[in-house]
C-alpha positions in Angstrom: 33.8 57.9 104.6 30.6 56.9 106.3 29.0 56.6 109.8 25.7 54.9 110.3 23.2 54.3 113.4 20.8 51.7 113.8 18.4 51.0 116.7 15.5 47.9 116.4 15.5 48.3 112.4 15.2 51.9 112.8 17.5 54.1 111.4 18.8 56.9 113.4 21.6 58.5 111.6 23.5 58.1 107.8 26.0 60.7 107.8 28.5 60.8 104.4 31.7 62.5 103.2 32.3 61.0 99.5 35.7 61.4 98.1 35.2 62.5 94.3 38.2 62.2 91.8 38.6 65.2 89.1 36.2 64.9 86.3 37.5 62.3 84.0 39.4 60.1 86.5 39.5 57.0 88.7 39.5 57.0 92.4 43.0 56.9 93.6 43.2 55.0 96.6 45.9 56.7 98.3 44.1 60.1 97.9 40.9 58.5 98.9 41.9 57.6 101.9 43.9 60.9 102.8 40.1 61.9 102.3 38.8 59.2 105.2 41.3 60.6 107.4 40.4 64.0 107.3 36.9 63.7 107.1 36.5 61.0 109.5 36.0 62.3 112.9 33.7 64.7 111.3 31.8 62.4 110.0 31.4 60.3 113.0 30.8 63.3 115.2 28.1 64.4 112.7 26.5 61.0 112.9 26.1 61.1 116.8 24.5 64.6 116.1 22.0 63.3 113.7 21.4 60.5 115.9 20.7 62.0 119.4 23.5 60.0 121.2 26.8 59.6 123.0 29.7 57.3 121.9 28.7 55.7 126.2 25.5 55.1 124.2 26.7 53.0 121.6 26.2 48.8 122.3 28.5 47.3 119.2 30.6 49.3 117.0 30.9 47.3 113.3 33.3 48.0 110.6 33.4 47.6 106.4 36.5 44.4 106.9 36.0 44.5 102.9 36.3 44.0 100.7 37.1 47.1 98.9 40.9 49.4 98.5 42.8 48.7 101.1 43.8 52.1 102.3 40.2 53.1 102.5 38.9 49.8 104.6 42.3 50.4 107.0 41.1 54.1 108.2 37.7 52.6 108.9 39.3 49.5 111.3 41.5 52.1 113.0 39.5 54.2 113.8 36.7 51.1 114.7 39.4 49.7 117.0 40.1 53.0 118.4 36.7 53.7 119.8 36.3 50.2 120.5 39.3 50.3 122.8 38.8 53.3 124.6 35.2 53.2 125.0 35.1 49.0 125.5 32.2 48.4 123.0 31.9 44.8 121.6 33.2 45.6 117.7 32.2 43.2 114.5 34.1 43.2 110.8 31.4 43.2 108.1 31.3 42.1 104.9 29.9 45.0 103.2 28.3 43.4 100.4 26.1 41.4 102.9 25.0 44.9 104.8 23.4 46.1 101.4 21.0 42.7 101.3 20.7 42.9 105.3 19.9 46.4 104.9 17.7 46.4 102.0 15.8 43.5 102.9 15.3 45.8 106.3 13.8 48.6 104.0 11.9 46.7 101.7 10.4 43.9 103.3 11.3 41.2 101.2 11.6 38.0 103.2 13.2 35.2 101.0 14.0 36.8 97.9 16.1 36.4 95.1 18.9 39.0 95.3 20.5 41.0 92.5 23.6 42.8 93.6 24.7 45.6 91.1 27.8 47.6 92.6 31.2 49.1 91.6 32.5 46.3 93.3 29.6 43.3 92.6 27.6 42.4 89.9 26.2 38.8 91.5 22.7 37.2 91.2 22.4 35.2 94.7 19.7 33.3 96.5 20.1 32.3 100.4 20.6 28.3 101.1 22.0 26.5 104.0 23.6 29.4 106.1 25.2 31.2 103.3 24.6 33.2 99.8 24.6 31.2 96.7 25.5 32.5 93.6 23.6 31.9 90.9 25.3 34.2 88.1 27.6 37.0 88.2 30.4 39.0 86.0 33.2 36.8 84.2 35.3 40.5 83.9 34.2 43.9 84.8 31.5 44.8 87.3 27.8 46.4 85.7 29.4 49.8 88.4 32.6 49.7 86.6 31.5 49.6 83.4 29.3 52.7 84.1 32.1 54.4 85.6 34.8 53.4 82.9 32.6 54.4 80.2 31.8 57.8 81.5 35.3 58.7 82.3 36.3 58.2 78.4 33.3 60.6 78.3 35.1 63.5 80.3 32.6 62.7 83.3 33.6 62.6 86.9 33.3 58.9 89.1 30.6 57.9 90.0 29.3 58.1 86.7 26.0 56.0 86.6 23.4 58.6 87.7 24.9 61.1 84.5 24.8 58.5 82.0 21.2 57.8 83.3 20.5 61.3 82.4 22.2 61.4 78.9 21.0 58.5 77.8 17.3 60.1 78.0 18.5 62.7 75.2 18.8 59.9 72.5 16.9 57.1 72.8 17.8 55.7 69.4 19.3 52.1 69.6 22.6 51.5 68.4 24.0 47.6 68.1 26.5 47.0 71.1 27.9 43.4 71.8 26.0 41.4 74.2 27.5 38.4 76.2 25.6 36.2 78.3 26.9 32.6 79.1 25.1 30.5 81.2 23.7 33.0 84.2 27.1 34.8 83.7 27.4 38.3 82.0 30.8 39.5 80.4 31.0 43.5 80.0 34.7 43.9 78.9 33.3 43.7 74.9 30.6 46.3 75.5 32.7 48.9 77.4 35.5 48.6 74.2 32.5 48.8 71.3 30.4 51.4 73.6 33.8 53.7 73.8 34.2 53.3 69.9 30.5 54.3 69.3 30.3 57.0 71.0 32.9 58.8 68.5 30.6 58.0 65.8 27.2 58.6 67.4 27.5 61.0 70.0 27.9 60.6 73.7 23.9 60.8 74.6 23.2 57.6 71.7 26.4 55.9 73.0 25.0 56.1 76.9 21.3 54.7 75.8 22.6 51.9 73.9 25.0 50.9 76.4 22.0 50.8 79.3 20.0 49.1 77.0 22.4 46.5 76.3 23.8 46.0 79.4 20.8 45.8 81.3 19.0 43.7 79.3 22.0 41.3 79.6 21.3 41.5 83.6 17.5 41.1 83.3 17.9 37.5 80.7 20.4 36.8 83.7 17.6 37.1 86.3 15.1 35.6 84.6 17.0 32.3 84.5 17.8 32.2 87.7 13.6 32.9 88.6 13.4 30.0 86.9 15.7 28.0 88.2 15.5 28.9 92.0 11.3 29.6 91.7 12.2 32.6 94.2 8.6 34.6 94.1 10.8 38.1 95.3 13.4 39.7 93.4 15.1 42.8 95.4 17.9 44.9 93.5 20.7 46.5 96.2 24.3 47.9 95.3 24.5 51.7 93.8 23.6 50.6 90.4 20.0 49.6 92.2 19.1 53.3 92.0 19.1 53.4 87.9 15.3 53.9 87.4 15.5 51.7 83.5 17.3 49.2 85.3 14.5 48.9 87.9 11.5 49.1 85.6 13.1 46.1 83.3 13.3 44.1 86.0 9.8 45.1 87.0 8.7 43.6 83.6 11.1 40.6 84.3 9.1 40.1 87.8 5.5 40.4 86.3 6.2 37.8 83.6 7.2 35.1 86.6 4.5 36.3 88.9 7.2 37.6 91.3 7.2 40.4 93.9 9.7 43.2 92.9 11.7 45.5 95.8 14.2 47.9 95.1 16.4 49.6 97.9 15.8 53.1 98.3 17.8 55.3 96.0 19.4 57.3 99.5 20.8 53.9 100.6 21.7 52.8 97.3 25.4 52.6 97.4 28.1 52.2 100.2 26.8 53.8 103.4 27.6 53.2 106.9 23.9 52.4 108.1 24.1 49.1 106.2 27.6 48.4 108.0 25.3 48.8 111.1 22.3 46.9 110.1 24.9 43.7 109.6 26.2 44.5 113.0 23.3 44.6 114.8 22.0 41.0 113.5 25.7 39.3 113.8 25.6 40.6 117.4 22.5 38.4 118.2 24.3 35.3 117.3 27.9 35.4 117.5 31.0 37.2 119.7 32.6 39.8 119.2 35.9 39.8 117.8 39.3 40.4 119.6 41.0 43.7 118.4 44.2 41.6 117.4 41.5 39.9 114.7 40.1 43.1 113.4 41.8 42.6 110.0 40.1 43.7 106.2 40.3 41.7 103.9 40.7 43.3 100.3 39.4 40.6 98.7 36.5 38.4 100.3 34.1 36.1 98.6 30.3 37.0 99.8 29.5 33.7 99.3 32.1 32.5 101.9 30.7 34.2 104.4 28.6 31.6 107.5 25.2 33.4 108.2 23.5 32.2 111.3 21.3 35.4 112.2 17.7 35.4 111.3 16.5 37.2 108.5 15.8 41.0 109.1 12.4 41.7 109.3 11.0 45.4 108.1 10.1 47.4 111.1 
């Protein structure tokens, strides 16, 4: 559960109460969201701490509409709706994919860049065209998150898992042979998380978690490189939680200096799901289209980014 506040690209508030499984297993979407409830007035009442307002203060309340576990997105919309009843604030659905690229092209500056999403939920490579993100190569199976987070569970490690296998796989950086699958500007994980799982019984866990970076991000940064090509984008910005890997960053960097091309990565703090980004969205839909009527305030567990009509101006850094 997450609360954010933004005011004129500033942001005042990013309060957070993560629900972690037990070492070794998924999120549970039933328990997580037992978590939301619990935690979530604390977490919003936190948030208007941190941010030096009222609730009266607040000009547009936006939500996470998905997509994402069901359970989860339907404590957000209640209690969205709920405030947004009783306090009669304007409230906007958000596609929560789009608030990490609003957000982090808030934060970084970029202005038209080529986008590389890396998430437990997204692994897309997108440029904007025409009111709407284009995809221009993404995951046939598995997100690059999942496969992080699948991997280290057969390890024993708790979810998320990508910032521990960061840190193992500096222990043993001796390269180990892993299948790598790129088809077109598309990446397939599904073979790599099967071989990586079988080489770490033979090589140890800290080999197995280098070679799988290795492989898997070079799979990502060929992916990119194509698509600079192809689109001649001279900015390439990273969002999602995988953006805060520091080896995943520094081979794109490489990727970016070889096609003359401005390289931004989102600040590791707003890396992954938060609710400032939720906010950020909000605040630039609000410019341009009316709020929504609480009998539309659905989620939507499945929603194609690139479905989405963008008519908002691009943020600019403040």
């Amino acid at each position: 559960m997450s609360c954010g506040i933004l005011h004129n690209n500033t942001i005042l508030a990013d309060v957070r109460s993560i629900y972690r499984p037990p070492q070794g297993e998924g999120i549970h979407p039933r328990e997580a969201s037992r978590h939301h409830v619990e935690q979530g007035p604390k977490v919003l009442a936190e948030c208007l701490r941190e941010g030096g307002v009222n609730i009266e203060d607040v000009d547009i309340i936006s939500y996470a509409g998905g997509p994402g576990l069901g359970p989860c997105l339907r404590v957000g919309a209640v209690m969205a709706r709920a405030l947004s009843i009783h306090y009669d604030i304007p409230i906007y659905p958000i596609h929560h994919a789009i608030g990490h690229i609003d957000l982090g092209r808030i934060l970084t500056g970029a202005t038209d860049p080529l986008v590389l999403l890396v998430s437990g939920g997204h692994t897309m490579i997108l440029a904007f065209l025409s009111e709407q993100w284009r995809v221009f190569g993404e995951t046939l199976d598995i997100t690059l998150g999942q496969l992080l987070d699948q991997f280290g569970r057969s390890l024993g490690l708790a979810s998320p898992c990508g910032q521990n296998i960061e840190r193992m796989a500096h222990q043993d950086k001796q390269y180990a042979t892993l299948p790598y699958t790129v088809r077109g500007n598309d990446v397939s994980f599904s073979g790599l998380l099967s071989a990586a799982k079988s080489l770490a019984k033979s090589v140890g866990d800290n080999r197995a978690c280098y070679s799988l970076q290795e492989t898997a991000f070079a799979m990502i940064a060929e992916a990119v490189e194509r698509a600079l090509s192809l689109t001649g984008k001279t900015e390439l910005m990273i969002v999602g939680g995988v953006a805060a890997n520091q080896r995943l960053s520094s081979m794109l960097r490489e990727a970016c200096n070889r096609h003359d091309c401005a390289f931004y990565a989102v600040p590791p703090k707003y890396a992954g799901d938060c609710g400032v980004q939720i906010a950020a969205t909000g605040m630039l839909e609000s410019t341009v289209k009316e709020p929504v009527r609480i009998q539309d305030t659905f989620i939507r567990q499945s929603w194609r980014l690139d479905s989405v009509v963008i008519r908002y101006s691009a943020p600019v850094a403040s």
